[in-house]
N, C-alpha and C positions, 0 to 999 in steps of 0.2 A: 213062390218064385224065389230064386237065387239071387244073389246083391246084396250090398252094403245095404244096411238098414238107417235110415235118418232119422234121429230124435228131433223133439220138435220143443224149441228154445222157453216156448211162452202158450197162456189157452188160446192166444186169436190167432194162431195158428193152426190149431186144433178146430176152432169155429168156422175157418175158411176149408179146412179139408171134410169136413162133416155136410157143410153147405153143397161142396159140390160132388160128394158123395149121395146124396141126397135127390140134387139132378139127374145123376145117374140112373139111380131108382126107379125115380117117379116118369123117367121120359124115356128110360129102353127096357121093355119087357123082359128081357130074359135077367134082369137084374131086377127084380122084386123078389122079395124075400120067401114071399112063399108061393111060387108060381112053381108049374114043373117043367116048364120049359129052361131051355141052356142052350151054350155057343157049343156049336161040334168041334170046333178047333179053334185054334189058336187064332187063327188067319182072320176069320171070320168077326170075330170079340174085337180084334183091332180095327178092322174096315169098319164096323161100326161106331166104333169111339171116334175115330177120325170124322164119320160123316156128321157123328152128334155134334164134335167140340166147331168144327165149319158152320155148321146152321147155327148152333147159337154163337158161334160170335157175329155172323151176319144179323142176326137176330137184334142183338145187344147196337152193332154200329149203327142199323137204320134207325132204333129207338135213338139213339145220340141226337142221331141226325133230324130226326122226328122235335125231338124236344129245341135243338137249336135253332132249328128254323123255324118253330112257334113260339120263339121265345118262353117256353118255360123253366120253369128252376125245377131240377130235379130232386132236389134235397125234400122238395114236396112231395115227387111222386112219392115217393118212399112210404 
């Protein structure tokens, strides 16, 4: 793709882009590495990302919400 390209300052920034490069992967099929499936367009690869990054951050809020109102520390789930 076209664009300025951003270098990345320090590794935990690196660590955070691989993390959810990772998710990517591992939760939308046509983004496995050696699968032979693919997006036919453009349109499509974005409607996707969009519905992914929606459900997991619902995902991630109800877990919040989950852990504060059982009073747990999440530094355990971990």
């Amino acid at each position: 793709m076209k664009g300025p390209h951003l270098s990345l300052k320090n590794k935990s920034q690196t660590y955070t882009v691989e993390g959810v490069n990772s998710d990517f992967r591992h939760y939308i099929p046509a983004l496995h590495r050696r699968s032979k499936c693919f997006f036919r367009s453009l349109e499509t690869m974005l409607s996707v990302f969009k519905i992914f990054v929606f459900t997991f951050n619902r995902f991630a809020l109800a877990k919040s919400y989950f852990l504060l109102r059982n009073n747990l520390n999440y530094d355990i789930m971990i």
